[in-house]
C-alpha positions as CSV (number, residue, x, y, z in Angstrom):
1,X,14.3,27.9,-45.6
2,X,12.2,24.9,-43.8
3,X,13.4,23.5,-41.0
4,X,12.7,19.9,-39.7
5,X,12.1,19.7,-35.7
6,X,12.5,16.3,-33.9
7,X,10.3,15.8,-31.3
8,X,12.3,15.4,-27.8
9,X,10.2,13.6,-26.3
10,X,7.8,10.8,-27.0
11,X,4.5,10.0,-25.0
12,X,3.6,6.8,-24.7
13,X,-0.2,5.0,-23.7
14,X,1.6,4.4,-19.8
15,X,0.7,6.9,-17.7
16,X,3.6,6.8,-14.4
17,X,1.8,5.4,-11.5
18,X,2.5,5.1,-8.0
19,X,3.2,1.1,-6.4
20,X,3.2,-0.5,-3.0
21,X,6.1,-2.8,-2.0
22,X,7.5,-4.5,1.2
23,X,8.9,-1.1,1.6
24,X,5.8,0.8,1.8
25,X,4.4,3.3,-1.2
26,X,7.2,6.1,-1.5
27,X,7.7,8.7,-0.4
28,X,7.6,7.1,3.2
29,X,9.6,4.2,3.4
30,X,9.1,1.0,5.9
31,X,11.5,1.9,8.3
32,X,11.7,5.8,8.6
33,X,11.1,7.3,11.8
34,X,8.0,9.4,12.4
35,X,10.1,12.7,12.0
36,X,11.7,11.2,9.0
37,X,8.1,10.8,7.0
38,X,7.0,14.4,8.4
39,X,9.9,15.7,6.6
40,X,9.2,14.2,3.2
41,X,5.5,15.0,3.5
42,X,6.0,18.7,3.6
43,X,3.0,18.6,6.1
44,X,0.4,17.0,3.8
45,X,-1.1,14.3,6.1
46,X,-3.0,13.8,9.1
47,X,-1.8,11.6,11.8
48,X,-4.2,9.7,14.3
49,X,-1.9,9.0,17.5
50,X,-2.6,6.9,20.1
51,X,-4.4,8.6,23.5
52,X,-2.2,6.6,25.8
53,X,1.2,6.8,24.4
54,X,2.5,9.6,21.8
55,X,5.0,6.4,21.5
56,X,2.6,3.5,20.2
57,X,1.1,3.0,17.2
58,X,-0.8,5.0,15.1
59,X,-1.6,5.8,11.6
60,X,0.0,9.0,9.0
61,X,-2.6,9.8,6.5
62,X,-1.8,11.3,2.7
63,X,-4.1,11.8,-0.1
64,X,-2.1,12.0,-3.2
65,X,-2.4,12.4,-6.8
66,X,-2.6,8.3,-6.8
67,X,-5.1,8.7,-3.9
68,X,-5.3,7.7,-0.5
69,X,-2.3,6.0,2.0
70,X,-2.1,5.6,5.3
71,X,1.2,4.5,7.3
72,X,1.5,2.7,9.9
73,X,3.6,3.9,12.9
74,X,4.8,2.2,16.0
75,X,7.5,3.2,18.5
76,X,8.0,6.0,16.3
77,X,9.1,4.4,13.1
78,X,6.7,3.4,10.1
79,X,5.9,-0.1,9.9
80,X,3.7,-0.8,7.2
81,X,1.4,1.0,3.9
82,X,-2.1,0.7,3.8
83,X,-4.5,1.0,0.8
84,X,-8.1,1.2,1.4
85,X,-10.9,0.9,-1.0
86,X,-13.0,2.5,1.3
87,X,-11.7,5.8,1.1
88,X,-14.1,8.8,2.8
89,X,-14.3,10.9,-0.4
90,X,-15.2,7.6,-2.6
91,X,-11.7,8.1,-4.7
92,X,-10.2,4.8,-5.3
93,X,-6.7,3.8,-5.0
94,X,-4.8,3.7,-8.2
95,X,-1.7,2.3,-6.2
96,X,0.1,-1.3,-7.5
97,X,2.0,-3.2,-6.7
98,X,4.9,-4.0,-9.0
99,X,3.1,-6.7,-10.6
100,X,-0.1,-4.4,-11.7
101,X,-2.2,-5.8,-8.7
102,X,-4.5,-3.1,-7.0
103,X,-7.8,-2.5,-5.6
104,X,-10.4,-4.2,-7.5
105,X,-7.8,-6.3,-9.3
106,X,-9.5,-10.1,-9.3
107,X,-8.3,-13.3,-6.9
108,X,-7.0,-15.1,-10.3
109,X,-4.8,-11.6,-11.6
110,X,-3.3,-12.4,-7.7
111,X,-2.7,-16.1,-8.7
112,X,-1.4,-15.0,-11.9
113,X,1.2,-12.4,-10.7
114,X,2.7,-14.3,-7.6
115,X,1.9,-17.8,-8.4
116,X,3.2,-20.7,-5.8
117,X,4.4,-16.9,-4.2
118,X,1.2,-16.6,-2.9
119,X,-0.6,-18.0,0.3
120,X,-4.5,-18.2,0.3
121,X,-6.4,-18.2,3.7
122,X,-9.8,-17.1,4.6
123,X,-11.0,-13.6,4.8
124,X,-11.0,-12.9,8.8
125,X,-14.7,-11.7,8.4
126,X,-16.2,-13.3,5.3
127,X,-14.5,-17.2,5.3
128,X,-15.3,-17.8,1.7
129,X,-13.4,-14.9,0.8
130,X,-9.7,-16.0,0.5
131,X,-6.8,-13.5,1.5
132,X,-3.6,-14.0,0.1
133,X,0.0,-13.4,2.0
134,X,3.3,-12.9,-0.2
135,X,6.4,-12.7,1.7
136,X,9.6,-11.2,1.0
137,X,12.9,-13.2,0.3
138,X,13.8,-13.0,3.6
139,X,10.9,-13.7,5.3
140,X,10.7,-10.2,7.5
141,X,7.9,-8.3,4.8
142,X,5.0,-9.0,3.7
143,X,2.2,-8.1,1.1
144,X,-1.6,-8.9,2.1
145,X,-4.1,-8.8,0.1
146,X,-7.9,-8.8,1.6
147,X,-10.6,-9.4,-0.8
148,X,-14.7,-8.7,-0.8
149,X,-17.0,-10.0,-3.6
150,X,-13.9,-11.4,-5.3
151,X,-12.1,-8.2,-5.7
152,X,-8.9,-6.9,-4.0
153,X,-10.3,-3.9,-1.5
154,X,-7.8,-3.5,0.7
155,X,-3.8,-3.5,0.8
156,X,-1.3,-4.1,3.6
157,X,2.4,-4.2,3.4
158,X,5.5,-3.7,5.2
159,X,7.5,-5.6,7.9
160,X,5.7,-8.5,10.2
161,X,4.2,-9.0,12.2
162,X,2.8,-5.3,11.6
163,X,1.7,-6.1,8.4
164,X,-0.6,-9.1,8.8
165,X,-2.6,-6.7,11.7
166,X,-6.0,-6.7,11.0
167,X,-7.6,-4.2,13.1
168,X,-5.3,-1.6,12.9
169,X,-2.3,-1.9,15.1
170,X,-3.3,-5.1,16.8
């Protein structure tokens, strides 16, 4: 007797990754409160809380199987996602956004994805380096993209004006 077996599955070249929106990089969403993202974190993280106030702003840490995040907290709700090229252990990022745009990803693959979406500025600490802004519909989130050497190296993006902070929650 032979026997034919389908298979029941197929794998494919796309391996599942991980993406940053205006609502952060899940499983913490822009908007949860503190206790919320604890919860979903199952203790995996480290938080950095402000000395003066418990209540201020601060930052959640993870380091997933897509690599590093940090969240942004303030008044005990998270604001915004952070991805950092320079990440202590020297493990990049392989967090996107929807569009395929991640660390190292070039200015022109931003141009390309968001188009007339896009606003270029200058780098806060390198002018010639251009930045680029893409807000939400509705004008209350933003994505930022800060660039070094051409290259995407760092990601910022939730709700204003928390997201377009530069030095951390200010």
């Amino acid at each position: 007797m032979i026997f034919s077996v389908a298979p029941l599955f197929c794998v494919t070249a796309a391996t599942p990754r991980q993406t940053i929106g205006f609502d952060g990089v899940a499983p913490v969403q822009v908007g949860m409160t503190l206790d919320q993202a604890k919860r979903v974190l199952h203790g995996k993280f480290s938080i950095q809380l402000p000395e003066d106030d418990p209540n201020g702003c601060g930052f959640l840490s993870i380091k997933g199987p897509f690599g590093p995040v940090s969240y942004m907290f303030d008044r005990g709700r998270i604001r915004r996602a952070d991805i950092d090229i320079f990440d202590p252990g020297g493990r990049k990022s392989a967090v996107k956004t929807a569009a395929g745009i991640g660390l190292g990803s070039s200015i022109a693959d931003v141009r390309r994805a968001y188009g007339k979406r896009a606003r270029f500025y200058p780098n806060a600490y390198d002018a010639p380096e251009p930045d680029a802004e893409i807000k939400s519909a509705d004008g209350k989130s933003a994505i930022i993209f800060e660039t070094s050497s051409g290259r995407v190296s760092y990601i910022r993006a939730g709700r204003l004006p928390w997201a377009e902070y530069i030095e951390g929650c200010s």
